[in-house]
N, C-alpha and C positions, 0 to 999 in steps of 0.2 A: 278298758273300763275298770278302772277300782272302786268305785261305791254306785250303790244304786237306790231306788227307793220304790215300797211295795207298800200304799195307802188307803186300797181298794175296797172297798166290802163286800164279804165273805161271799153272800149269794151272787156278785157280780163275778166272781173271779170263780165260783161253780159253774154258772150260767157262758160264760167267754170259753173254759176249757171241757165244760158237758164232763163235770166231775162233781162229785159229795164227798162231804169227810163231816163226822161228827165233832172233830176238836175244833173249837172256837179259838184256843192260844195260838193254833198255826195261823189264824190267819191275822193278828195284831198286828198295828200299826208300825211301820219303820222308815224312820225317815233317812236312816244313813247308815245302810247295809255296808259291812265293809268284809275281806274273806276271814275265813271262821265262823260266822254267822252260822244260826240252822234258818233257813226259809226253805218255801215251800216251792217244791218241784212237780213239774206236769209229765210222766210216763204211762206205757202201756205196756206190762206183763201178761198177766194172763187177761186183762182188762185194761181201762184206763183208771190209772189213779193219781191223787194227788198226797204226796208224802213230804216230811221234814228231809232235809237234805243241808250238810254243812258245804258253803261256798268254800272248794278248796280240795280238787283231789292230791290224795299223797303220793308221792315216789319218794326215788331215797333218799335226793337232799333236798325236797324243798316240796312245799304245799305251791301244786299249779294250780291258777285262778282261772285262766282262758288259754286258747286255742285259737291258732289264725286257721280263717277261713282254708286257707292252702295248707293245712298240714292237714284236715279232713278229708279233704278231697285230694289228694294223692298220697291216703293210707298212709303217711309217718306216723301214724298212733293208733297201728290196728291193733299191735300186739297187748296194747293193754286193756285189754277187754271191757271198753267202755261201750255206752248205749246211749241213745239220743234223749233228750227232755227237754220239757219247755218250762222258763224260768217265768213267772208273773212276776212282772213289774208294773208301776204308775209310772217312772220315767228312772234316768240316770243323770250323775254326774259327767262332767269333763273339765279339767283345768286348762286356762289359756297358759299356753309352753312360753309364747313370744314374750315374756316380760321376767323380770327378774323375779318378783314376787308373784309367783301363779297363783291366778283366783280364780274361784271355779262357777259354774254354770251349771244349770237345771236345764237337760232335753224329755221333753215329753211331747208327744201325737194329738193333734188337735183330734178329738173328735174319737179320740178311744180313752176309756179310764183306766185299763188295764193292756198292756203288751206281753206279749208273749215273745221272747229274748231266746236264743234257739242255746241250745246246751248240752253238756256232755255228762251222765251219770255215772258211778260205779256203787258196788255194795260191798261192804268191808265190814271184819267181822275179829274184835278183838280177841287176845289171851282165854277171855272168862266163854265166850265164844257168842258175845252180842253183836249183832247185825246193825249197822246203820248206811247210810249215804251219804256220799261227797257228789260234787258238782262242779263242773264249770264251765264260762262266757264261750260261746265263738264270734270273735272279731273277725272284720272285713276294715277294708283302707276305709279312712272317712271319705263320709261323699262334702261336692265343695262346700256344703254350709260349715259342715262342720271342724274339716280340715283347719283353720286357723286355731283351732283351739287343741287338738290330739289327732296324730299320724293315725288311729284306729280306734272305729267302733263296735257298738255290739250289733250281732245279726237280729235284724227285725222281721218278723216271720210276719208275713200275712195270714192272716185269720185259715183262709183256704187250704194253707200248708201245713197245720197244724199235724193233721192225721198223717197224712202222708211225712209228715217228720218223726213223731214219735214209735211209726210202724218201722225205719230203718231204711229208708229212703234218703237219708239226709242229704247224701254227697249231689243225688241230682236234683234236692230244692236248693241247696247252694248254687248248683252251677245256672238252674234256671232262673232263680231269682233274686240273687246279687251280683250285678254287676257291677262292676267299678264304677263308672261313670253315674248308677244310680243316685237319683236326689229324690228324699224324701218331703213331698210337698207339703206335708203338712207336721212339719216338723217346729215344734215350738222351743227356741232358744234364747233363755234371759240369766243375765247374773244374778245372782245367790251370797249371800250372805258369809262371810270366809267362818263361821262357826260352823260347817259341815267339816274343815279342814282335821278339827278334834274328830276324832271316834266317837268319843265317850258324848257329846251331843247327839240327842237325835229328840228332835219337837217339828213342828210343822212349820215352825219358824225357819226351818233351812230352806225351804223350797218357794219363799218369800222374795219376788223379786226387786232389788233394790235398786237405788238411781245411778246410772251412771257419775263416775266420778270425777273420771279424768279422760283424754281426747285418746288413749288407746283401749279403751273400756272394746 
C-alpha cells in the first residue's frame, strides 16, 4: 500500500476506536496520504490514545512504510523495539501492475466509514531531545479480488480485534485472522482518477469513480 485515505469525522473515528483528543487539525481531511505524512495513530500506553504519528519508520538507509504480515509473526523485527497501532482510514489506494501505464483504484468496506489498518509504532526523539512518532502498514498477500491489481495488501483488523491488538497480541490476531485465502466480502473496488498519481493533489475528487475506458479497465 503506498497511499491511503482518512475522510472521516472526528467523532466517528473517537466513537469506532473509544478514543478523544482535543485537536481538531488531527483529524482533517486527506484524500492522498502518502509516507511522511503525520496522521493519526490508534495505541495503548498507559491508556488508549490517539496521537499524530509520521507514516514511515527510520532505520539507516531508508524510511520503512510497511511490514509483511510474515516478518511479524516470526519476530524478524523484534529487535527494533516497535509496538502495535491501529491506523484509521476511509479506504486505500492500489495500482493495476498488469498494464504499462498503471492506474489506480480506490478500496473501501461497504458498510464501515472508517477502518482500522493494523500497524507498527515507534517514538523517536531528536538532537534538541523532542519526541515524536513513526509508523507503519502490515501487509498480507492480496486476497483474489484484489490480487489483479497488487501482489499485497493492508491488514484489515476486525472491529473485535482492536483491543487485543493494540494490548501486544498482534502475532496471534495475524495468525487467527488472516488467512491467505481470506476474501473480504464487502469490499468495494472502482477506479479513480490518475490525479492521486501526483502527491501534491489531494481533494475528494480522487476518490471519484470514473467510467471505464478501455476493455482491460
Amino acid at each position: 500500500m503506498k497511499r491511503y485515505v482518512l475522510h472521516t469525522e472526528k467523532e466517528i473515528i473517537e466513537e469506532n476506536f473509544s478514543v478523544t483528543s482535543s485537536s481538531e487539525s488531527l483529524f482533517e481531511p486527506s484524500y492522498n496520504v502518502f509516507p511522511g505524512s503525520p496522521m493519526p495513530v490508534v495505541f495503548h500506553d498507559s491508556e488508549r490514545e490517539i496521537k499524530s504519528a509520521v507514516w514511515g519508520i527510520s532505520s539507516k538507509k531508508e524510511k520503512i512504510t510497511s511490514f509483511s504480515k510474515s516478518e511479524v509473526e516470526e519476530n524478524s523485527i523484534k529487535d527494533r523495539n516497535l509496538k502495535p497501532c491501529l491506523i484509521p482510514a476511509s479506504g486505500f489506494y492500489l495500482w493495476k501492475q498488469s498494464v504499462d501505464d498503471k492506474y489506480p483504484f480506490y478500496i473501501r468496506m461497504l458498510g464501515r466509514e472508517v477502518l482500522g489498518l493494523s500497524g507498527l509504532y515507534q517514538e523517536t526523539e531528536d538532537k534538541s531531545g523532542k519526541k515524536s512518532l513513526e509508523f507503519a502498514v502490515i501487509t498480507k498477500a492480496s486476497n483474489v479480488l484484489l490480487q489483479p491489481l497488487e501482489p499485497t495488501m493492508p491488514c484489515i483488523l476486525d472491529p473485535e480485534n482492536f483491543e487485543q491488538w493494540i494490548k501486544g497480541n498482534e502475532k496471534e490476531v495475524l495468525q487467527s485472522q488472516f488467512q491467505d485465502t481470506q476474501l473480504i466480502p464487502d469490499l468495494a473496488v472502482y477506479r479513480v482518477p490518475e490525479l492521486v498519481n501526483d502527491p501534491s493533489n489531494n481533494s475528494k475528487e480522487l476518490i471519484q469513480a470514473i467510467p471505464k475506458l478501455r476493455d482491460d479497465d
